[in-house]
C-alpha positions in Angstrom: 162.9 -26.3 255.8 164.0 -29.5 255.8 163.8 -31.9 258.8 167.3 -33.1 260.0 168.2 -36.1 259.4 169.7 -39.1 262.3 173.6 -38.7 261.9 175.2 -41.9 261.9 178.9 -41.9 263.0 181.5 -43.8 260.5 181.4 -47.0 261.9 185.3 -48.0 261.3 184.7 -51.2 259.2 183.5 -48.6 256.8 186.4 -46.8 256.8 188.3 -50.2 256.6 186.0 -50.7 253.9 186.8 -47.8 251.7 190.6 -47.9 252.1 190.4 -51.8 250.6 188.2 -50.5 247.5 190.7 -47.8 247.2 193.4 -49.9 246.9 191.3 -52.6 244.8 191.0 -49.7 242.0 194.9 -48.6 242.2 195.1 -52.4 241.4 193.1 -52.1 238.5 194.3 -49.1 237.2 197.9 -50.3 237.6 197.3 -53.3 235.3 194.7 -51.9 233.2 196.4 -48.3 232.7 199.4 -49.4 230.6 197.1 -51.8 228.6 195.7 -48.3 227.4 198.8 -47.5 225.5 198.8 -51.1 223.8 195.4 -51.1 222.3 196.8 -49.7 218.8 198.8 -52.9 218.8 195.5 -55.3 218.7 193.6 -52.6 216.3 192.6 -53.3 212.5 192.2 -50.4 210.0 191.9 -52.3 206.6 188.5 -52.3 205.2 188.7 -55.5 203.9 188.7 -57.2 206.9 185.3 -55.6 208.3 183.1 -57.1 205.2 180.4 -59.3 205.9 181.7 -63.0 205.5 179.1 -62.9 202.7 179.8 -60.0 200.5 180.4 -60.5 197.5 184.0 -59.2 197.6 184.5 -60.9 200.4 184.0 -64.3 198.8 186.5 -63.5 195.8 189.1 -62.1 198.2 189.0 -65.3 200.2 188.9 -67.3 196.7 191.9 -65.2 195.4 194.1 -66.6 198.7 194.1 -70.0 196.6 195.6 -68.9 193.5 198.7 -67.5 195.9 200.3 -68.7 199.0 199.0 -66.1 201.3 196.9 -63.0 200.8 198.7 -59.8 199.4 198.3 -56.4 200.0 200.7 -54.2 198.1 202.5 -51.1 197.9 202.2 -48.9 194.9 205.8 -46.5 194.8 205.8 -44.0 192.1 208.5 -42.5 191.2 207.7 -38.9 188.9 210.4 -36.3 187.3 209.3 -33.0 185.6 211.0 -34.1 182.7 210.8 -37.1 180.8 212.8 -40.2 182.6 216.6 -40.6 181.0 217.6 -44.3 179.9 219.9 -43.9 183.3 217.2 -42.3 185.0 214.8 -46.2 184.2 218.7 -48.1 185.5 218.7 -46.4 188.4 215.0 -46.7 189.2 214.9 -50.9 188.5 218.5 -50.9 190.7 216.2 -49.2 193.9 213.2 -51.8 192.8 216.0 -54.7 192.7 217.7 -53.7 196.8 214.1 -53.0 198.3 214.3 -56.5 199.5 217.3 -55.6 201.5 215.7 -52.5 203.0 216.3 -53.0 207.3 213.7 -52.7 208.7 215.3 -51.8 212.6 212.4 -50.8 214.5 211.6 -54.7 214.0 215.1 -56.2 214.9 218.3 -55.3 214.4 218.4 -57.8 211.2 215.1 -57.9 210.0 214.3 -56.8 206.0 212.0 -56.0 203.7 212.3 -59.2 202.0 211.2 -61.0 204.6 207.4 -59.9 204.4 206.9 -59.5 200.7 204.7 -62.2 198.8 206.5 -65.0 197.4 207.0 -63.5 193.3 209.2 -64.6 190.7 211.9 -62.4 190.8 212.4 -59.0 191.8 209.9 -56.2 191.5 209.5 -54.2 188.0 210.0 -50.6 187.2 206.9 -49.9 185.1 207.8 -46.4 183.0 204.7 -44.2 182.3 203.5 -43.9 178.7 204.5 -39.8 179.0 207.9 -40.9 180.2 208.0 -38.7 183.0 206.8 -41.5 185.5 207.7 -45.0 186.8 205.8 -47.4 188.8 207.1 -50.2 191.0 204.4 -52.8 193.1 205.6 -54.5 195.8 203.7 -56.7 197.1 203.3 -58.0 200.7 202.3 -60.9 202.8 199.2 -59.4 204.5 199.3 -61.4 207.5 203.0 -61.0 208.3 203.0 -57.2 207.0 200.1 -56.4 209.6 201.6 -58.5 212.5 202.3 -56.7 215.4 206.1 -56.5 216.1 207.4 -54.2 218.8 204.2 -51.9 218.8 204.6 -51.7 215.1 204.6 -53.2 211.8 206.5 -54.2 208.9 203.6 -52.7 206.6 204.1 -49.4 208.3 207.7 -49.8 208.6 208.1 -50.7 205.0 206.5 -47.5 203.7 209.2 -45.3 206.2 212.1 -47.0 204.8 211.4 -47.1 201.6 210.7 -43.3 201.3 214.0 -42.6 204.0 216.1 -45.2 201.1 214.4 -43.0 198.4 216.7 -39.8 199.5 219.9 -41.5 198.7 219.7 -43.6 195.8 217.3 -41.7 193.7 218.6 -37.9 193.9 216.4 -34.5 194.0 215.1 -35.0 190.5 212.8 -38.4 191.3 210.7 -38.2 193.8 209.0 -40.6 195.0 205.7 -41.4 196.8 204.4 -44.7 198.4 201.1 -45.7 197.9 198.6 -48.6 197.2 196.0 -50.2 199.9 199.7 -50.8 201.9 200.6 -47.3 201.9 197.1 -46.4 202.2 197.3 -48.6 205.8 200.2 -47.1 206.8 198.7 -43.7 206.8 196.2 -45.3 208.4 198.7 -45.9 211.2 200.2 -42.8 211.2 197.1 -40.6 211.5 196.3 -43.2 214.9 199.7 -43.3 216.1 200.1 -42.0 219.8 196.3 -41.6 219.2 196.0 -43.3 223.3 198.5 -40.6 224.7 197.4 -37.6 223.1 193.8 -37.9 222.8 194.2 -39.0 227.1 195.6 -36.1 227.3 193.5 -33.9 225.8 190.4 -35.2 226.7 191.5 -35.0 230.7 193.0 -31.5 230.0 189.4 -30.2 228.7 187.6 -32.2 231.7 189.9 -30.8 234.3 189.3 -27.2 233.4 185.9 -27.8 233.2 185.8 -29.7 236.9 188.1 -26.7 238.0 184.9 -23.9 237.2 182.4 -26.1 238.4 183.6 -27.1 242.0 186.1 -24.0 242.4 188.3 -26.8 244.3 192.1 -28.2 243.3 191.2 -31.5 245.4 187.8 -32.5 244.1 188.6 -32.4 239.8 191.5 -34.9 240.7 189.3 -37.3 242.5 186.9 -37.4 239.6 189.6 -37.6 237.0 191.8 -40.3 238.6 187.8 -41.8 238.7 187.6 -41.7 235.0 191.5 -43.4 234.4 191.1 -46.1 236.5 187.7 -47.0 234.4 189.5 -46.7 231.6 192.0 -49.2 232.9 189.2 -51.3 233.5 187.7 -51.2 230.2 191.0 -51.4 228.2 192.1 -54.3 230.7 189.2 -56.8 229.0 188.9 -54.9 225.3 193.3 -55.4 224.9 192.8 -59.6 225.9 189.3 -60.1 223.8 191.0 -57.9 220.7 194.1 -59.9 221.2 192.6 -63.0 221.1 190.5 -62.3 217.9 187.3 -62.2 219.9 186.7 -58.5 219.1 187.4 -56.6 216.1 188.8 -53.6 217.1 189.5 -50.5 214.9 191.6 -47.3 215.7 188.2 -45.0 215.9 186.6 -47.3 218.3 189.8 -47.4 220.4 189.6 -43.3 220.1 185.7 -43.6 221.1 186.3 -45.6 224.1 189.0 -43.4 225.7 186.0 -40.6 225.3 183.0 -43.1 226.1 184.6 -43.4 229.7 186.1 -40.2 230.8 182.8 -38.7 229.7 180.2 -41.0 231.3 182.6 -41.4 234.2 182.7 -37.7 234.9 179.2 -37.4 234.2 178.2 -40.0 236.7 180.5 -38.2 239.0 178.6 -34.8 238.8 175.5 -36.6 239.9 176.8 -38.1 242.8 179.1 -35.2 244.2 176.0 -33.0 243.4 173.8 -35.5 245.5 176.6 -35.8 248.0 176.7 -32.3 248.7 173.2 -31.3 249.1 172.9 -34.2 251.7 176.4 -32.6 253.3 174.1 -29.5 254.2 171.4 -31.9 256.2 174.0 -34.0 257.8 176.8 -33.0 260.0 178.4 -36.7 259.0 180.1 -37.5 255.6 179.6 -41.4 256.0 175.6 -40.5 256.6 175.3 -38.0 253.9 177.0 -40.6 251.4 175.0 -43.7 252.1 171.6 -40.8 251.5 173.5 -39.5 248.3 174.7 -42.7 246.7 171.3 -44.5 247.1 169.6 -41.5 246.1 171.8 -41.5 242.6 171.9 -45.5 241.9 168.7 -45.7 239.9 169.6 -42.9 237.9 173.0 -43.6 237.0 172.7 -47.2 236.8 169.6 -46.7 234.3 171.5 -44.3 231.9 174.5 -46.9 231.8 171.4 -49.4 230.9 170.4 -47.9 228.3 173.8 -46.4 226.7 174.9 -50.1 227.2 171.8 -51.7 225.5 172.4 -49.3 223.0 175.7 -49.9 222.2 175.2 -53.8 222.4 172.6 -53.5 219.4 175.6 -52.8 217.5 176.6 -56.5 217.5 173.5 -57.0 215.3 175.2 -54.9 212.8 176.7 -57.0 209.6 180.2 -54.9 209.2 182.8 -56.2 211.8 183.8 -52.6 212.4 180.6 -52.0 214.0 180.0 -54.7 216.1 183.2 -54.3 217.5 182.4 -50.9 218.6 179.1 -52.7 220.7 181.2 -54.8 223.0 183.9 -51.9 223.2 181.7 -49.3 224.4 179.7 -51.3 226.7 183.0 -52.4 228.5 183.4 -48.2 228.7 180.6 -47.7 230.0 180.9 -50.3 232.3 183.9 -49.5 233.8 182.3 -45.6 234.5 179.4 -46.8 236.0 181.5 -49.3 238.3 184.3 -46.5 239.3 181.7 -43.8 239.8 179.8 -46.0 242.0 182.7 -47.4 244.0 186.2 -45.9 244.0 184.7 -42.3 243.9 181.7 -42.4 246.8 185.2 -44.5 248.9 187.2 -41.0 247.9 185.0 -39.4 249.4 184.0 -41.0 252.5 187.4 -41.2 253.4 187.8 -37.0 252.7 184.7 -35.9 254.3 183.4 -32.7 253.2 186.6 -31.7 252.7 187.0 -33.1 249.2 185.2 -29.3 248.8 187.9 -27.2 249.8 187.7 -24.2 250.1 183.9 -24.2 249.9 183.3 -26.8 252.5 179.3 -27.6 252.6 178.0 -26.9 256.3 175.1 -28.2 258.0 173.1 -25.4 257.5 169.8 -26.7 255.7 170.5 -24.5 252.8 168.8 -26.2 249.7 168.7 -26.6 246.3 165.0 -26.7 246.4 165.1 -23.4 247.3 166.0 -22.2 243.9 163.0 -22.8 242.4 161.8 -19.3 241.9 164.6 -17.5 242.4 167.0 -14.9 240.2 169.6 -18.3 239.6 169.2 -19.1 236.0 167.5 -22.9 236.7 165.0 -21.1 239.0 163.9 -18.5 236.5 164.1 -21.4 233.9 162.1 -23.6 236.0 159.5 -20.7 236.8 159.3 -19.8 232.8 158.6 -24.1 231.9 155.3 -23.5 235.0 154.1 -20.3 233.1 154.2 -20.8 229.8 154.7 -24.5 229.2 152.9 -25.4 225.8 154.1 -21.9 224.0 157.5 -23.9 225.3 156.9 -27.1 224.0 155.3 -26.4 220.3 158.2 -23.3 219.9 161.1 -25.7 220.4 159.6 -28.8 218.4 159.0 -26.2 215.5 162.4 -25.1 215.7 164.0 -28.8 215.6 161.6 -30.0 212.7 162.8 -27.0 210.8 166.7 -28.3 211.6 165.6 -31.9 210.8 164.1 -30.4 207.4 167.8 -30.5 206.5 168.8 -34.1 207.2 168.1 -35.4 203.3 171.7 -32.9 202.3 173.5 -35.3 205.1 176.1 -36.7 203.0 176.8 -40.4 204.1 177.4 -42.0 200.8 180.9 -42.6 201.6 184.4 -40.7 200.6 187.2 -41.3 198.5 191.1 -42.4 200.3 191.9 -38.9 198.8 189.5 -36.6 201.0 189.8 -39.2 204.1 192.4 -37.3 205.9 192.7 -33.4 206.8 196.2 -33.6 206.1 197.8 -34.4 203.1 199.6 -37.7 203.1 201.9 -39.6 201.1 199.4 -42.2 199.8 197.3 -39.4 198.5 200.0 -37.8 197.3 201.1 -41.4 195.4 197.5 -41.7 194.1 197.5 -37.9 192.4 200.5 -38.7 190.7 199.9 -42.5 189.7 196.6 -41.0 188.3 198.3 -38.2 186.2 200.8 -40.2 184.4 199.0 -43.9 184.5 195.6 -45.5 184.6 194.1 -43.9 187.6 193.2 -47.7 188.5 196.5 -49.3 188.4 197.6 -51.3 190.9 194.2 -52.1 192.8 192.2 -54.0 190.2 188.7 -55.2 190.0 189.1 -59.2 190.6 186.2 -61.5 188.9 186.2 -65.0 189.9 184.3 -66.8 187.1 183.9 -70.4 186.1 186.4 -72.1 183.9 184.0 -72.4 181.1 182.7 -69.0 180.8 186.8 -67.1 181.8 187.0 -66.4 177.5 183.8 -64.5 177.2 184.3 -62.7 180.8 187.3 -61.7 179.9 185.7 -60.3 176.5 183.0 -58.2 178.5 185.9 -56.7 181.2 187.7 -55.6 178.0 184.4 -53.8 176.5 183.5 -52.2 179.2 184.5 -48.4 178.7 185.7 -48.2 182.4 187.9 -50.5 181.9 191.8 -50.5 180.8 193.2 -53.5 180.8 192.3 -56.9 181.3 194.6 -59.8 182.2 193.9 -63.3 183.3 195.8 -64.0 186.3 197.3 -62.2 189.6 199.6 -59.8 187.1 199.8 -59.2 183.4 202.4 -61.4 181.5 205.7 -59.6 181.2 206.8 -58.5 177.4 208.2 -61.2 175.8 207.1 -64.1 178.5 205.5 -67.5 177.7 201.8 -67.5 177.5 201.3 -69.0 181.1 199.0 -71.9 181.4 195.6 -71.7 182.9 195.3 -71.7 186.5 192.2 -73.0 187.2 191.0 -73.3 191.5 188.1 -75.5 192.7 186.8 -74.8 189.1 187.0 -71.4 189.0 189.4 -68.7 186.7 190.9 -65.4 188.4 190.2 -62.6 186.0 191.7 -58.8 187.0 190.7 -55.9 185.2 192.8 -52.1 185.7 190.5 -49.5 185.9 190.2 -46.1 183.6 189.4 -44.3 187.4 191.0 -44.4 190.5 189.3 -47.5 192.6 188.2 -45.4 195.4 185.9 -42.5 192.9 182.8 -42.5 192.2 183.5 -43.5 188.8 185.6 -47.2 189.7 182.2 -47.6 191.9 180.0 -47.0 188.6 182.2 -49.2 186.7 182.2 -52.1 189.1 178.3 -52.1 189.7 178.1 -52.0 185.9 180.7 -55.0 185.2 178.7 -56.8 187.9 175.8 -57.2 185.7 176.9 -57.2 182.5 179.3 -60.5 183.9 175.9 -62.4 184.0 175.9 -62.5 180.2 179.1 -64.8 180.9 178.1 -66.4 183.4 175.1 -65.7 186.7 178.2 -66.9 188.9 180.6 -64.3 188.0 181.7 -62.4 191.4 183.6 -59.0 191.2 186.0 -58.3 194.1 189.0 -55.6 194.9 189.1 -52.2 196.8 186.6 -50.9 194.7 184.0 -53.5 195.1 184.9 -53.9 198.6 183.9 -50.2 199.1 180.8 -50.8 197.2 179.9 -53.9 200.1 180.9 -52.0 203.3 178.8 -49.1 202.2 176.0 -51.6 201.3 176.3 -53.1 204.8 176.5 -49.7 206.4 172.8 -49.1 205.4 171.4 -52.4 205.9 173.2 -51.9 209.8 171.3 -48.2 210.2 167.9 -49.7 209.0 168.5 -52.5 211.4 169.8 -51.4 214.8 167.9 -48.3 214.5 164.0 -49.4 215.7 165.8 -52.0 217.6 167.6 -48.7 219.7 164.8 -47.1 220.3 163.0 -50.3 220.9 164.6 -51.4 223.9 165.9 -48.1 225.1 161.9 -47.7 225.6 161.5 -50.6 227.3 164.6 -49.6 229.9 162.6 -46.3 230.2 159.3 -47.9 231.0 160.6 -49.9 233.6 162.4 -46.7 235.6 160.2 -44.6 235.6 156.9 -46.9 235.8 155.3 -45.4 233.1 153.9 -45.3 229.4 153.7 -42.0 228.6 156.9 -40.3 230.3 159.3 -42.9 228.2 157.1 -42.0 224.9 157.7 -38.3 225.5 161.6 -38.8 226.2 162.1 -40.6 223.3 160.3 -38.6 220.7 162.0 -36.0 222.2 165.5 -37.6 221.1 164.4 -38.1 218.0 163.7 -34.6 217.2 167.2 -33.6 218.8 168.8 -36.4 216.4 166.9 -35.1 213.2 168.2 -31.5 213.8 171.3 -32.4 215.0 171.9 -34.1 211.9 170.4 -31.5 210.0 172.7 -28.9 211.1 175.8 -31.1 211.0 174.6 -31.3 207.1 174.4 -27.6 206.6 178.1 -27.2 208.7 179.7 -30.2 206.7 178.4 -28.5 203.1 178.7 -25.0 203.4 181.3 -24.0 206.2 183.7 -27.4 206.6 183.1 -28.4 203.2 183.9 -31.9 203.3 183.4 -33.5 200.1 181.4 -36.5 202.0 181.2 -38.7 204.8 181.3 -41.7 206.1 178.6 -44.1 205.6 178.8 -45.2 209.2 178.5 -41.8 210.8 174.4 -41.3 210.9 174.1 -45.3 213.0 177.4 -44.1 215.0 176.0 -40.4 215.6 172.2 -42.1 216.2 173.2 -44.8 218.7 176.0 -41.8 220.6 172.8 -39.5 220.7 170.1 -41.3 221.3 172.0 -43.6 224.0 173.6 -40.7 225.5 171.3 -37.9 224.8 168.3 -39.7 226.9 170.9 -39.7 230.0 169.9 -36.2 230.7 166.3 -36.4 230.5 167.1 -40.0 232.7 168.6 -37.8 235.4 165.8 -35.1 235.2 162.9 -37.7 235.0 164.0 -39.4 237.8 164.6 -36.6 240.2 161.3 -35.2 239.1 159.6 -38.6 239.9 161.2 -38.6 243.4 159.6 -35.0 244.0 156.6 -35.2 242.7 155.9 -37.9 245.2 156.5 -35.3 247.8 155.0 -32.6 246.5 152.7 -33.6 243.2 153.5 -33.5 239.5 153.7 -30.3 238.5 155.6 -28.8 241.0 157.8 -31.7 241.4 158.6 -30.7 237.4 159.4 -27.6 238.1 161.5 -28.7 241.6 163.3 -31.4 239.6 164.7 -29.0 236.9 165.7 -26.1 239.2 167.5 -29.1 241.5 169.2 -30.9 238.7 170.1 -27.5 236.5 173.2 -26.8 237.1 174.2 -30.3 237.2 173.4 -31.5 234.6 174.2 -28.8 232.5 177.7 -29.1 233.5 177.4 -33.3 232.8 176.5 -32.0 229.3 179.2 -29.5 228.5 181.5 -32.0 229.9 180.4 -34.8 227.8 180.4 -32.6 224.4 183.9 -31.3 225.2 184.9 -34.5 225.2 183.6 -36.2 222.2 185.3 -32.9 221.0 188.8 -34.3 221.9 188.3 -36.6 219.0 188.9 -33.8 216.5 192.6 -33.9 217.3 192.7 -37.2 215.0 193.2 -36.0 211.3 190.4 -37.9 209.6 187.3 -36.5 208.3 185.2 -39.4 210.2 186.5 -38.4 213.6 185.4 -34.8 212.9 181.9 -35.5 211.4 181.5 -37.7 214.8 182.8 -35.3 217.2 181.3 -32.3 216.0 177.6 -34.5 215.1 177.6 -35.8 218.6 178.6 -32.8 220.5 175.9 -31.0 219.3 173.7 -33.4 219.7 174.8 -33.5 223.5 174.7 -29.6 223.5 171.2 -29.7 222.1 169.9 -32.1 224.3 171.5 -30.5 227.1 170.2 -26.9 226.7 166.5 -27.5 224.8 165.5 -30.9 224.7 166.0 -31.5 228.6 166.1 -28.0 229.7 162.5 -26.8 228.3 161.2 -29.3 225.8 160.9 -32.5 228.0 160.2 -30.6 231.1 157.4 -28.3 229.4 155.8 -30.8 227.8 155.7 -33.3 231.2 154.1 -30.1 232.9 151.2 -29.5 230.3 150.4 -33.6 230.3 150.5 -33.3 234.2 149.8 -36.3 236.3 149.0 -38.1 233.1 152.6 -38.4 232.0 153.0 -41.1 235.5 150.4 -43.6 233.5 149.8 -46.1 234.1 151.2 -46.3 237.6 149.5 -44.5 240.5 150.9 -41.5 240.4 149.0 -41.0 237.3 146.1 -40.8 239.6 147.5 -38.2 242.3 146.4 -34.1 242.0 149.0 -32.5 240.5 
């Protein structure tokens, strides 16, 4: 039984204390909370603008900007009939290319057109007809950096798209349809799939936590208190990611800003479960709730302050990473987790000071000296888990390593080579749509070209290779092929250097463009070594490039300093080896089994090239939380009572906790699903069941098992290493 510990009465400056953190955080949230809603305001979702400065596409895009006054990104609208196109049908197609310019654009202004954003052309834009006749096309192209600008929590880019489809009712008919497409249209869906992505995914995410919170404390007051926890870190976190992504500090996407809102209502809840678990087994010791809080909150710090340590350390390696995307993510989660650790820590243990024991209606803890402890042993589920892990602890241990080596022998059919625009979504959109059609009745590379930048002296016989090259179509020197009949324009020639474009045979997000491009960029060296191919297509090639490079990179550098963070909480060598081993096997077989669900029961067509570093740094980062918490209380007991025992304690005491941390955190990640894009899937499910596996085998039986068959030996070097066990 446990001795009783000296009460201490809540002296009122603590109570005064509380009430002014209190309202510190309804400060916070208040400023920080609608900052939440604005973050898709100060978010980037164009590839391009993630590159490495020194790609090689990134150099030509920035080179192109000089042979134009501003960078372009355009809009590709097709316009298709069944049957082939009447000589009225072409008139009434270049009449809608010749008013786009006047489209209104209201959601901007009241007066605010079309016209205003497009790149400066010579005259109006040109209804191309298809060589089957049954198809037109029609570019339009815009001023990136207006088109993007954020005006009235949208953009002319997006707005663009709407009005031009909405205009496309009226002055085309029911026999042309038309479709918008092109990188611009592409963006727009972009913007689309991400729209309302703060409200929705909040909501969905707090939905799945409250019902969760609901089983686990049977209380209506104590889920509320951990929830408004968890939105007034997010307030926290938005209130410095909004300024630093504002103010082009930060690159921030629309996936990180969907990560984020996960990132802290998961670690914020799970911090939370710690500490009201702590907070109520001291309530049963102490007869005073200020008492049993100060015991509690220092009994939780290490722990929870370690795990943010190393989720944050984690995250941070990201700004090694070479795409902007992915560094961005770095600072953006660490100010998530930040913001948990500092809400958890503060606003939640002032909560519930100020509601005493209480906050546990109906099932108010009593004094009565009723312990977890006493589980080990028992008919709960942790206490015959615990007693299995003290009988049988290396049949444990080698069983569950085989069985996630045999998962992991499936992570070389992970598909992360990247995926074509076309399979991106999971619901079909109109750029898609636009790019089917454009490809059935046109060059399936028209309108997003391959750009080569090539010395003056060698533009003649570059220009004779992109023309040879059996992927290509056309080739054209120049921002657009000379109209029929036009002047042979004179040679443009920038700090020494010709702009050659080239439409390819394939669509310029396939495979096939991707082949093509690699191809044209060595056989361009026979012109000249300084040849440099740009465009979508190489641009896809580079980020995919970088992706790897990032994932061999940030890696050992993870695990590297994650170590480190391990060795100095827990005092040990060993312990920190067997934890991280331990989350490498739960990576390999959680990405082995995300392979075989992707191939055979999802059937995605591919994935992302950033999913295996995002799903490594989520896992490994977060994964080790769990064994953190369990190592940690297991370190605190077997001071008391020796090594072994104090295993088998630790996991009987931290059991149901933790489980529920775990389950809480997957359900979240989860959330992300509700985003119709084939990465947000592959990084929910991938890092749910990571979280699920690291929940229920790698800390449940694996690391514990394995601790209790080293013994006193998993403490070395420290003392305890030296202690019977």
């Amino acid at each position: 039984m446990s001795v009783e510990k000296t009460s201490l009465k809540r002296p009122r400056a603590a109570i005064w204390g509380a009430i002014v953190v209190v309202l510190a955080w309804f400060a916070i949230g208040g400023v920080g909370g609608p900052l939440v809603g604005k973050l898709g305001q100060v978010s980037e979702n164009d590839n391009s603008q993630f590159l490495p400065s020194d790609a090689e596409a990134t150099v030509v895009s920035t080179a192109v900007t000089s042979f134009t006054d501003a960078a372009e990104i355009p809009y590709l609208v097709v316009i298709e009939k069944e049957s082939a196109l009447t000589p009225a049908d072409l008139g009434t197609i270049q009449s809608f290319a010749s008013s786009l310019s006047t489209l209104k654009l209201t959601e901007l202004g009241p007066d605010r057109t079309l016209g205003e954003f497009l790149a400066a052309k010579e005259g109006p834009p040109i209804a191309i007809p298809a060589a089957d006749g049954k198809a037109a096309l029609i570019g339009i192209a815009l001023d990136q950096k207006k088109a993007t600008a954020t005006i009235n929590e949208t953009s002319a880019l997006v707005e663009g798209a709407a009005a031009i489809r909405a205009a496309a009712a009226d002055a085309l008919g029911s026999d042309l349809k038309l479709h918008v497409g092109g990188p611009a249209g592409l963006i727009s869906d972009f913007g689309a799939a991400f729209a309302g992505i703060d409200g929705i995914l909040l909501l969905v995410t707090l939905s799945v936590v409250l019902v969760i919170l609901l089983i686990v404390y049977r209380s209506p007051i104590l889920p509320f208190i951990v929830l408004i926890s968890s939105i007034f870190a997010l307030g926290m976190a938005a209130l410095a990611v909004y300024y630093l992504a504002k103010n082009g500090q930060l690159a921030l996407s629309g996936q990180s800003q969907g990560i984020m809102s996960i990132l802290v209502i998961g670690a914020a809840t799970d911090y939370a479960l710690l500490l009201v678990a702590r907070f109520r087994e001291e309530l049963h010791d102490d007869s005073n709730a200020w008492g049993a809080m100060r015991r509690a909150w220092r009994a939780v710090l290490e722990p929870i302050t370690a795990s943010a340590a190393t989720v944050i350390v984690g995250l941070l390696c990201l700004l090694l990473g070479s795409v902007a995307s992915t560094r961005g993510l770095g600072p953006v989660g660490a100010f998530a987790i930040l913001g948990a650790v500092l809400a958890s820590l503060t606003f939640l243990p002032a909560v519930l000071v100020l509601l005493g024991r209480w906050a546990f209606w109906p099932f108010v803890p009593k004094p009565d000296h009723v312990h977890s402890v006493d589980a080990v042993g028992s008919r709960s589920i942790w206490g015959r888990v615990s007693s299995l892990v003290g009988r049988r602890p290396r049949q444990i241990w080698v069983i569950t390593v085989l069985l996630l080596v045999a998962a992991s022998a499936f992570v070389p059919t992970f598909k992360a080579e990247g995926i074509a625009a076309s399979d991106v979504f999971l619901t079909k959109v109109d750029s898609v749509t636009a790019t089917e059609v454009i490809s059935k009745h046109f060059p399936s590379g028209s309108g997003s070209p391959a750009q080569v930048l090539v010395p003056e002296a060698a533009a003649d016989r570059a220009l004779e290779v992109l023309k040879a090259d059996a992927g290509v179509d056309t080739a054209y020197e120049g921002l657009a092929p000379a109209r029929p009949g036009a002047p042979v324009a004179d040679r443009v020639v920038k700090n020494g250097k010709v702009l050659l474009q080239a439409t390819l045979k394939d669509a310029s997000d396939s495979r096939e463009a991707e082949d093509t491009v690699k191809r044209l960029r060595t056989t361009l060296d026979a012109a000249s070594p300084e040849a440099a191919v740009g465009g979508v297509t190489a641009t896809n090639i580079d980020l995919k490039a970088a992706n790897v490079r990032d994932l061999l990179l940030i890696v050992p550098v993870v695990l590297g300093l994650i170590f480190l963070v391990l060795c100095l909480l827990l005092r040990s060598i060993i312990a920190p080896l067997v934890l991280v081993v331990a989350n490498i096997l739960s990576f390999g077989a959680t990405l082995g089994v995300s392979a075989i669900v992707f191939n055979h029961v999802l059937k995605f067509p591919g994935g992302d090239a950033s999913v295996p570093l995002y799903a490594f740094v989520f896992l490994v980062a977060l994964g080790i939380d769990y064994s953190i918490f369990l190592m940690t209380r297991v370190r605190e007991e077997s001071i008391k009572r020796g090594t072994r025992p104090g295993i088998l304690v630790g996991l009987a005491v931290t059991g149901g906790v933790i489980t529920s941390a775990g389950i809480v955190l997957a359900a979240t990640f989860s959330a992300l699903t509700v985003i119709p894009l084939v990465f947000m899937v592959q990084i929910a499910f991938t890092v749910a069941l990571g979280v699920l596996i690291d929940t229920f085998i790698v800390r449940s039986l694996l690391v514990p098992a394995m601790s209790h068959d080293i013994g006193p030996r998993v403490w070395w070097p420290s003392a305890l290493a030296r202690r019977p066990s």
